[in-house]
OpenMM code with the backbone's topology and positions (N, CA, C; nanometers):
from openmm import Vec3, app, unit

residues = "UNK UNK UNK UNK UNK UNK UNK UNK UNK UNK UNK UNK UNK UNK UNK UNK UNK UNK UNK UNK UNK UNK UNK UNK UNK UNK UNK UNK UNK UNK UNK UNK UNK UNK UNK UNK UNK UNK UNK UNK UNK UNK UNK UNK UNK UNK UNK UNK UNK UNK UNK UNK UNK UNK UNK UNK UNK UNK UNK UNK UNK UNK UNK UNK UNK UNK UNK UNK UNK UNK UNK UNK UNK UNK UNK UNK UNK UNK UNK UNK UNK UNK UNK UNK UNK UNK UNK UNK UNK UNK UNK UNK UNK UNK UNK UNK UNK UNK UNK UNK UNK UNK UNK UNK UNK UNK UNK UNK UNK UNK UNK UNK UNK UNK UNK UNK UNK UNK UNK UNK UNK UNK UNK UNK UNK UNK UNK UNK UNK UNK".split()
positions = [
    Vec3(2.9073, -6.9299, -0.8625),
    Vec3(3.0315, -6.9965, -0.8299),
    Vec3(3.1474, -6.9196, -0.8936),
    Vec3(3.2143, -6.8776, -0.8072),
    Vec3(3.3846, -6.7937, -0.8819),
    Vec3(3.4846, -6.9279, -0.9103),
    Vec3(3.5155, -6.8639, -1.0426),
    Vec3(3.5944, -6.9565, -1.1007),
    Vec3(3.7267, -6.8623, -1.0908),
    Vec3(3.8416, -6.9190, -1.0944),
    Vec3(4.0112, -6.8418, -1.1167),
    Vec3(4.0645, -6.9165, -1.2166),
    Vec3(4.2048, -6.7925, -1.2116),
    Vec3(4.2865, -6.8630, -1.3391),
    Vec3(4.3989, -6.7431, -1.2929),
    Vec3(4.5023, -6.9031, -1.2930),
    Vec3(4.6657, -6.8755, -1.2203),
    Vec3(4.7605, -6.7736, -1.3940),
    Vec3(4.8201, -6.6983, -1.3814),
    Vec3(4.8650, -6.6656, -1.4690),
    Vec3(4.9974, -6.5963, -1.3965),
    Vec3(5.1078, -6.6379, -1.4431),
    Vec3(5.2526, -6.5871, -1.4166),
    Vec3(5.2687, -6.5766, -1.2255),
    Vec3(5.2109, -6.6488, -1.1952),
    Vec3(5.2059, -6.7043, -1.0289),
    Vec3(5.0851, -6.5866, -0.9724),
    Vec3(4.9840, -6.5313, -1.0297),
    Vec3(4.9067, -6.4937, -0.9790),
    Vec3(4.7672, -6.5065, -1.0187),
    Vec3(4.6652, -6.5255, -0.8880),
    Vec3(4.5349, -6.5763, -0.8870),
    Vec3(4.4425, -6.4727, -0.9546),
    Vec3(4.3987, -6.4906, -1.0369),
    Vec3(4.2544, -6.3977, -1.0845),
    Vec3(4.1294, -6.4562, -1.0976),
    Vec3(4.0647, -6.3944, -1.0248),
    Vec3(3.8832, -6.3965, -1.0320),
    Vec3(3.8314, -6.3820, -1.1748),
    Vec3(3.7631, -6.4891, -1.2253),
    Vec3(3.7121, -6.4618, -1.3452),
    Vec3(3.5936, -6.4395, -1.3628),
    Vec3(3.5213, -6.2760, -1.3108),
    Vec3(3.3905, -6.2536, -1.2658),
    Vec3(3.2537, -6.3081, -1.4158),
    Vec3(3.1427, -6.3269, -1.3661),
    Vec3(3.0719, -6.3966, -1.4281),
    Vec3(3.0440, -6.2815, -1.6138),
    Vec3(3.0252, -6.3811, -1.6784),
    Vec3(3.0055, -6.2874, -1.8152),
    Vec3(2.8339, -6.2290, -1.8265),
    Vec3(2.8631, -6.1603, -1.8693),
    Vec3(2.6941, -6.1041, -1.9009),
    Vec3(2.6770, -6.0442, -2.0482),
    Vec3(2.5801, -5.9505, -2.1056),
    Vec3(2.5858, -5.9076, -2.2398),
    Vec3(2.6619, -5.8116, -2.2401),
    Vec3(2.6754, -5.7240, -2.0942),
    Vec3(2.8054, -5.6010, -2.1530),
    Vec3(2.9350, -5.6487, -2.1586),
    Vec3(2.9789, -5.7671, -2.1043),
    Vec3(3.1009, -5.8611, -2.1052),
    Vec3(3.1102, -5.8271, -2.2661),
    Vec3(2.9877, -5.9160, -2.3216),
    Vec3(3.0290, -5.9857, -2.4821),
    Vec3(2.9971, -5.8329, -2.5436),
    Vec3(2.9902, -5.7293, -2.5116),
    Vec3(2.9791, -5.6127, -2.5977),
    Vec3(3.1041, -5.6027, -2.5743),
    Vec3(3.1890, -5.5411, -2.4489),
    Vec3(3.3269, -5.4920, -2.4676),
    Vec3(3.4583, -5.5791, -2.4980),
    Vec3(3.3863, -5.7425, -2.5068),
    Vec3(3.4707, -5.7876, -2.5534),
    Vec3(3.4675, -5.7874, -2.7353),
    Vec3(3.3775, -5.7016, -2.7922),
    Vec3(3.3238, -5.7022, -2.8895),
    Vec3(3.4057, -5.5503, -2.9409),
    Vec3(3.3892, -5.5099, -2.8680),
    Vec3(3.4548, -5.3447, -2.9108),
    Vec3(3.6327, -5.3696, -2.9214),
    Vec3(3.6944, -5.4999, -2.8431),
    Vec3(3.8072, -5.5003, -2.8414),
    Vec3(3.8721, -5.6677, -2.9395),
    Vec3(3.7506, -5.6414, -3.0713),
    Vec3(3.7952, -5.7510, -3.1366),
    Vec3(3.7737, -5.8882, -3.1782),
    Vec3(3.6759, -5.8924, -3.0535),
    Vec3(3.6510, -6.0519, -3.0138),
    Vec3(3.4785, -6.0367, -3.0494),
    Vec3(3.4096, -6.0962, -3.1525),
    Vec3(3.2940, -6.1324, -3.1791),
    Vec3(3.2516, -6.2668, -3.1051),
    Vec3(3.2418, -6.2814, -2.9748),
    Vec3(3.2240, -6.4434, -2.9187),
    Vec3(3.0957, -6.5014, -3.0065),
    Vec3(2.9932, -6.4278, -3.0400),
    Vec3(2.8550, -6.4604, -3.0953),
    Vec3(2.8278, -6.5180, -3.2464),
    Vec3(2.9832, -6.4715, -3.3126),
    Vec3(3.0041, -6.4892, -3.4307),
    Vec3(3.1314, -6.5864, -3.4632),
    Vec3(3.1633, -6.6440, -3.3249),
    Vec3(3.2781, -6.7562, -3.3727),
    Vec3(3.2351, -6.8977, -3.4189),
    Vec3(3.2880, -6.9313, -3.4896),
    Vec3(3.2808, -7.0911, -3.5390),
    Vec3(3.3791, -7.1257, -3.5893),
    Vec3(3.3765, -7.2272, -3.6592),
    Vec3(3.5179, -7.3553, -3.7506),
    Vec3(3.6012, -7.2315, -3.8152),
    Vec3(3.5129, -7.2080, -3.9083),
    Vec3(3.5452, -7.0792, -4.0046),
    Vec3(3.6647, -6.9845, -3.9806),
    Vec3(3.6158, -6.9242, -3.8517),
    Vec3(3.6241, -6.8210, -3.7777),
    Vec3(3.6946, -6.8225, -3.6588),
    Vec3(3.7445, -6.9092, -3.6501),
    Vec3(3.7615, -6.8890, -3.4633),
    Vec3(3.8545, -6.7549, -3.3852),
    Vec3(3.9187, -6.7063, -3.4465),
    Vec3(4.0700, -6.6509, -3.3998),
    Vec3(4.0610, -6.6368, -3.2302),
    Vec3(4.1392, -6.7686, -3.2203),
    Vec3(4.1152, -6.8031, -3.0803),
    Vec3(4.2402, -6.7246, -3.0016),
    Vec3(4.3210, -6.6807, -3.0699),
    Vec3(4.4387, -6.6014, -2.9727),
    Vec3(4.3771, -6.4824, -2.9444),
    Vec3(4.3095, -6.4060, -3.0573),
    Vec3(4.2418, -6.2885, -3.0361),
    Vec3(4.1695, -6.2958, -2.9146),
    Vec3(4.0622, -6.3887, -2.9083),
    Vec3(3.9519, -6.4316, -2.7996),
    Vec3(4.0493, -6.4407, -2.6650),
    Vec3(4.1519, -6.5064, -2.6735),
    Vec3(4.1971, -6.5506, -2.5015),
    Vec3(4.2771, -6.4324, -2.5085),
    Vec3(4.3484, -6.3180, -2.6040),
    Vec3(4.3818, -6.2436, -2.5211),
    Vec3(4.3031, -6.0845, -2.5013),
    Vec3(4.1615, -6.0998, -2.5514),
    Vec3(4.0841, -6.0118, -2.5116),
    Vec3(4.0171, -6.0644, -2.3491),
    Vec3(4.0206, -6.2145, -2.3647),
    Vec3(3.9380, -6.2598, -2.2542),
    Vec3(4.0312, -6.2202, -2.1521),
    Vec3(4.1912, -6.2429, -2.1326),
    Vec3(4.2769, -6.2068, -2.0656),
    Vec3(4.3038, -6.0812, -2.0142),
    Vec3(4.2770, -6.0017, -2.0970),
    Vec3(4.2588, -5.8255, -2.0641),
    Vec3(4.1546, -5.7954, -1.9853),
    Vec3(4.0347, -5.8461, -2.0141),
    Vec3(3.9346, -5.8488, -1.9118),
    Vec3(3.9426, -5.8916, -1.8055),
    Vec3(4.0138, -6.0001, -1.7928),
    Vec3(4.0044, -6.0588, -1.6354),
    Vec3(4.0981, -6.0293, -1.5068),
    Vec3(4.1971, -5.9680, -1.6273),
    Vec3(4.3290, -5.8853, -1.5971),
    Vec3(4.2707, -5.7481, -1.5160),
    Vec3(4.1793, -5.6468, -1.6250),
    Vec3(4.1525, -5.5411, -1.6128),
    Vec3(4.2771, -5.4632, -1.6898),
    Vec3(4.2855, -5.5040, -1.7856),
    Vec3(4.4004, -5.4079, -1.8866),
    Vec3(4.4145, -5.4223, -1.9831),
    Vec3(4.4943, -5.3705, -2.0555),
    Vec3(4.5440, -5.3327, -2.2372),
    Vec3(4.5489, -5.4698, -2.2414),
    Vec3(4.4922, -5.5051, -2.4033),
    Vec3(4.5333, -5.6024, -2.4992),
    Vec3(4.6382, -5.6189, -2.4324),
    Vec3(4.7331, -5.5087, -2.5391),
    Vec3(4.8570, -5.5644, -2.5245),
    Vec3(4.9349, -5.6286, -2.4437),
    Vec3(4.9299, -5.5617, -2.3114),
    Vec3(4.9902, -5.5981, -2.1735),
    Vec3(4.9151, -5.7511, -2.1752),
    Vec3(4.7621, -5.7799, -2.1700),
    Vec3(4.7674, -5.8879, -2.1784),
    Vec3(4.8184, -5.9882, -2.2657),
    Vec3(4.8598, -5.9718, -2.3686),
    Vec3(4.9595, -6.0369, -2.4543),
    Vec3(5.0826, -6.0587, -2.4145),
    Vec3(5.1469, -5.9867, -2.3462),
    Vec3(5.2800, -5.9784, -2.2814),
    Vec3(5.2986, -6.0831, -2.1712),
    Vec3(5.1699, -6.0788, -2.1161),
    Vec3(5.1338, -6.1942, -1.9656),
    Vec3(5.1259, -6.3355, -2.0268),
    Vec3(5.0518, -6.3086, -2.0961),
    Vec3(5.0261, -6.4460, -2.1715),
    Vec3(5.1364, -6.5114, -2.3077),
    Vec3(5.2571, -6.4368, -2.3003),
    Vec3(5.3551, -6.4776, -2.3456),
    Vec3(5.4286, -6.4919, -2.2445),
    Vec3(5.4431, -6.4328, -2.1380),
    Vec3(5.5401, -6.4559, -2.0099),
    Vec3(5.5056, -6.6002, -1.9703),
    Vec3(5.3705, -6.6230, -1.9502),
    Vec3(5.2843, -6.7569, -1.9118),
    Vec3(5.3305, -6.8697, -1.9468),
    Vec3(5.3695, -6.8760, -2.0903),
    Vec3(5.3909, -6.9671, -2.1990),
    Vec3(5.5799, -6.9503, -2.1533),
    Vec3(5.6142, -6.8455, -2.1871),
    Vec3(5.7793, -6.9259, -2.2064),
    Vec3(5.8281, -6.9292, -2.0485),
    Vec3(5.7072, -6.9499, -1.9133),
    Vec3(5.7397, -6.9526, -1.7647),
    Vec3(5.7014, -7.1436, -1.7844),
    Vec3(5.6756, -7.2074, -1.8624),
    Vec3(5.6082, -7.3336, -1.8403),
    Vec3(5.4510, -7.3239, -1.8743),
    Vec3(5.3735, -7.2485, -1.8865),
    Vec3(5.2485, -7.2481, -1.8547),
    Vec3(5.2224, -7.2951, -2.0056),
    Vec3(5.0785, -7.3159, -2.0174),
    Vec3(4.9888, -7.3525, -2.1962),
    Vec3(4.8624, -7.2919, -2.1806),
    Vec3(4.8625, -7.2596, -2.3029),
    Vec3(4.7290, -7.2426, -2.3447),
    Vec3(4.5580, -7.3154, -2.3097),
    Vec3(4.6164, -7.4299, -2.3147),
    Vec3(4.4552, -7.4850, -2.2394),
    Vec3(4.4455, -7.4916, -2.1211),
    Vec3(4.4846, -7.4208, -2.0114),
    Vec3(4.4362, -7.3934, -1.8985),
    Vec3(4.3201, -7.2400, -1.9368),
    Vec3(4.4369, -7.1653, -2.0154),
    Vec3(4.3476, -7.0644, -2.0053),
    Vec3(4.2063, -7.0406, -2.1218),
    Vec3(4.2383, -7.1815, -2.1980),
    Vec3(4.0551, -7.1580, -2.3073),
    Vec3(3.9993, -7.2312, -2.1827),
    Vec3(4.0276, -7.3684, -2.1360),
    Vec3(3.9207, -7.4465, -2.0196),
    Vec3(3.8992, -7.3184, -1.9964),
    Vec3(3.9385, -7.2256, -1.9218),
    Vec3(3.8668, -7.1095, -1.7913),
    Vec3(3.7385, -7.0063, -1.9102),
    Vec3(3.8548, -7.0072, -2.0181),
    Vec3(3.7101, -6.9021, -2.1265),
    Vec3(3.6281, -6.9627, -2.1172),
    Vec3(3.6354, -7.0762, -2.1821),
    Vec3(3.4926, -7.2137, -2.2405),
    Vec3(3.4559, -7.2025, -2.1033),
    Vec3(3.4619, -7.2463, -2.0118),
    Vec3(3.3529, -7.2325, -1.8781),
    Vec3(3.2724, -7.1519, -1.8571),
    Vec3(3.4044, -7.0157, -1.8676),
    Vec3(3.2634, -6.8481, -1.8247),
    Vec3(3.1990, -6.8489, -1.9048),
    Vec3(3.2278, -6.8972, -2.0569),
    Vec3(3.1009, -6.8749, -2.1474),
    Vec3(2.9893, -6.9489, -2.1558),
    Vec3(3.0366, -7.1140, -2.0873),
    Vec3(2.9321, -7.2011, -2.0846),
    Vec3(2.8381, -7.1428, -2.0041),
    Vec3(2.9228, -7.0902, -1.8381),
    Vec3(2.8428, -7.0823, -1.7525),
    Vec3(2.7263, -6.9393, -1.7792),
    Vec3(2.7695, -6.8368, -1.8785),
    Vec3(2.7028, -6.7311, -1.9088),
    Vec3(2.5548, -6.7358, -1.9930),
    Vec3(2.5642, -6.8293, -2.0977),
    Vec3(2.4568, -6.8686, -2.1687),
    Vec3(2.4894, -6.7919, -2.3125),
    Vec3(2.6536, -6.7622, -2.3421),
    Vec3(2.6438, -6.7633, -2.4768),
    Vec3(2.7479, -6.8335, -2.5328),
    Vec3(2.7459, -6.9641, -2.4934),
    Vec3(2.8420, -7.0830, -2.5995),
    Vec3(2.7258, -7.0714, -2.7142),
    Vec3(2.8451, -7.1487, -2.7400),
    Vec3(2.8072, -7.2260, -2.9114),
    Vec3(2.6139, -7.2720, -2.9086),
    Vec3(2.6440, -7.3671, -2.7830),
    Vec3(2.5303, -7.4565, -2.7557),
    Vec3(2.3723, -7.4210, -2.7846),
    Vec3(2.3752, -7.2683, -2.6855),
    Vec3(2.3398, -7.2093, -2.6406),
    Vec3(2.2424, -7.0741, -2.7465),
    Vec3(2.3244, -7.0816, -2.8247),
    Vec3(2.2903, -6.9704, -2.9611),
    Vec3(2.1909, -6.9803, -2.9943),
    Vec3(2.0394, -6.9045, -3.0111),
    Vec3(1.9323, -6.9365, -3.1144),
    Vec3(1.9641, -6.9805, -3.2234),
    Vec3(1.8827, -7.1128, -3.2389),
    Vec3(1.9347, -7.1641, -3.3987),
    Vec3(1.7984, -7.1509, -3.4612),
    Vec3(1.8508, -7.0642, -3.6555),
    Vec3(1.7159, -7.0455, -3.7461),
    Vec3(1.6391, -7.1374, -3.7438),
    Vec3(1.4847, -7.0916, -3.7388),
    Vec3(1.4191, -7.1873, -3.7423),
    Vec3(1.3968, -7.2569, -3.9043),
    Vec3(1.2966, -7.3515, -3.8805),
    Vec3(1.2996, -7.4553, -4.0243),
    Vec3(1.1941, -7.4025, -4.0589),
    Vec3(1.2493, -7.3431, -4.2030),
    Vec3(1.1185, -7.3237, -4.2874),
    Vec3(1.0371, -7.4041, -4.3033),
    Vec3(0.8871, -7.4217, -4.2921),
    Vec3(0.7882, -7.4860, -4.3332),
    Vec3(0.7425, -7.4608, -4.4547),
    Vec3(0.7637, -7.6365, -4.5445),
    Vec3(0.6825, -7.6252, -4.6713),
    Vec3(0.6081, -7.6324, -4.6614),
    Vec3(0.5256, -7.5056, -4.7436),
    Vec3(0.3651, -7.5869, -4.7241),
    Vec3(0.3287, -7.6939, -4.8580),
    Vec3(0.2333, -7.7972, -4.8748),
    Vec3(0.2121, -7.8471, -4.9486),
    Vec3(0.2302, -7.8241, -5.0917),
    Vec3(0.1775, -7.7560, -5.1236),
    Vec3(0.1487, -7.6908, -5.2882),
    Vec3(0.3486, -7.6622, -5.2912),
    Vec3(0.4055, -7.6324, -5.1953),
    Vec3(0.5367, -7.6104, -5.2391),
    Vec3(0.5859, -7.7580, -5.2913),
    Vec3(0.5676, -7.8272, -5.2066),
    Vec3(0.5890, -7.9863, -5.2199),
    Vec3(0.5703, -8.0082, -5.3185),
    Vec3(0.4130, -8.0113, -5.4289),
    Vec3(0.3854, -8.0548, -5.5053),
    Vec3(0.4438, -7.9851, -5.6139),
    Vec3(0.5009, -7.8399, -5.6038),
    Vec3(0.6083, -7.7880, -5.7321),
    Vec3(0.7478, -7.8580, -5.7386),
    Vec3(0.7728, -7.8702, -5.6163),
    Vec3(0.9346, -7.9667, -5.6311),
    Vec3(0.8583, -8.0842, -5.6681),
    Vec3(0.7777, -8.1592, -5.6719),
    Vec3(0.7334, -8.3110, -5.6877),
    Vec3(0.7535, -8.2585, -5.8838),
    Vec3(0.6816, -8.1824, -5.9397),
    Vec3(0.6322, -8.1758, -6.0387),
    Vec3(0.7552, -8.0976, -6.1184),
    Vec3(0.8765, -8.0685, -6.0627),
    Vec3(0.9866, -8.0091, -6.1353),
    Vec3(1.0872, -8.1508, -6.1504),
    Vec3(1.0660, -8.2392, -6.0036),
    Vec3(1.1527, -8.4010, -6.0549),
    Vec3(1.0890, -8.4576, -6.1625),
    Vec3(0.9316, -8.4804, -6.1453),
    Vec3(0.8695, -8.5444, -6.2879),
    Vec3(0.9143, -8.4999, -6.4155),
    Vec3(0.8930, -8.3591, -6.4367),
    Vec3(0.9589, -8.2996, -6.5440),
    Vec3(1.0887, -8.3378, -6.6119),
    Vec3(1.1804, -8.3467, -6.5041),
    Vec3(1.2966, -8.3572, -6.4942),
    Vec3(1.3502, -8.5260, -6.5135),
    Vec3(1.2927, -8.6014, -6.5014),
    Vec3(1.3229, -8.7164, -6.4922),
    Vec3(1.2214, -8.7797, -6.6578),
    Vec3(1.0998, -8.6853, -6.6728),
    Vec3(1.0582, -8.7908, -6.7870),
    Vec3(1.1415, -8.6789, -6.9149),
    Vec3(1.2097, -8.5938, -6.8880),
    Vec3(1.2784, -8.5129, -6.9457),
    Vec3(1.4143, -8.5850, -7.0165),
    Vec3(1.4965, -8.6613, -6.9267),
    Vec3(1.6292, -8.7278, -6.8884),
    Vec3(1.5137, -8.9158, -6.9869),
    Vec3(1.4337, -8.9271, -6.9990),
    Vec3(1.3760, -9.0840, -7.0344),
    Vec3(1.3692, -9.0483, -7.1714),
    Vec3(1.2966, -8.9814, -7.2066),
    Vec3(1.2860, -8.9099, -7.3272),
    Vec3(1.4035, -8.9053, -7.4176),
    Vec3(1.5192, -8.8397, -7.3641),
    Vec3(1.6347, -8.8296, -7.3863),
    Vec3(1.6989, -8.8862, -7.4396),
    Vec3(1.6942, -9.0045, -7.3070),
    Vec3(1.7934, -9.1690, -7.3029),
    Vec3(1.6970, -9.2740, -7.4260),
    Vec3(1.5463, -9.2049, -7.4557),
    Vec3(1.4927, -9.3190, -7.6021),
    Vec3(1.5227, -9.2568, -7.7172),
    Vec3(1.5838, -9.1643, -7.7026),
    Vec3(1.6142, -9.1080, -7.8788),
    Vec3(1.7642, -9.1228, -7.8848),
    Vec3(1.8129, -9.1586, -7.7950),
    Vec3(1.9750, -9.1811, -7.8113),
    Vec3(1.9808, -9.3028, -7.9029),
] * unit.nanometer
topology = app.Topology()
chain = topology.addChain("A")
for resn in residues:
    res = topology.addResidue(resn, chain)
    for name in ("N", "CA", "C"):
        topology.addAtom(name, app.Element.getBySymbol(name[0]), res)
């Protein structure tokens, strides 16, 4: 499904993302794989995403996307259109391999069991000689 996005009265195709997408959007700044709370630098992201969809310089896309803004236009038209291609690509947030859960094995269990005992008839001990 082609998705668009109107920018300074003109229509652009926002062709589908793939891994060389998130590489050259990677070479021009934008880590999509590595964004979070932390991290986001979301102007960076929409105006690398903008250069791409553009087919041009950062910069120039910065220029569009300031023309955009003081023509009437905002900003959340153009993350809705990012957040989509990325949903629709398979590397949102959502989407990310998440680490798996270390498995305790037992005997680990029973060293944390046996470091609270310690620890607690440690703290009783304590509190009867006070």
């Amino acid at each position: 499904m082609n998705s668009y996005v109107t920018i300074n009265g003109k229509k652009y195709e926002v062709p589908q993302m793939d891994f060389n997408t998130v590489v050259e959007l990677e070479e021009n700044g934008v880590s999509l794989l590595a964004m979070n709370e932390d991290n986001p630098k979301i102007a960076t992201m929409l105006r690398a995403f903008v250069a791409w969809i553009m087919n041009t310089s950062a910069k120039k896309a910065g220029q569009e996307i300031q023309k955009h803004l003081m023509n009437g236009g905002n900003l959340v038209d153009l993350i809705t259109v990012l957040t989509e291609a990325l949903e629709s690509s398979g590397f949102s947030n959502g989407s990310r391999p998440q680490p798996s859960k270390v498995e305790r094995l037992p005997q680990d269990h029973q060293k944390g069991q046996k470091n609270k005992n310690r620890s607690h008839e440690k703290n009783t001990s304590q509190s009867q000689t006070s």
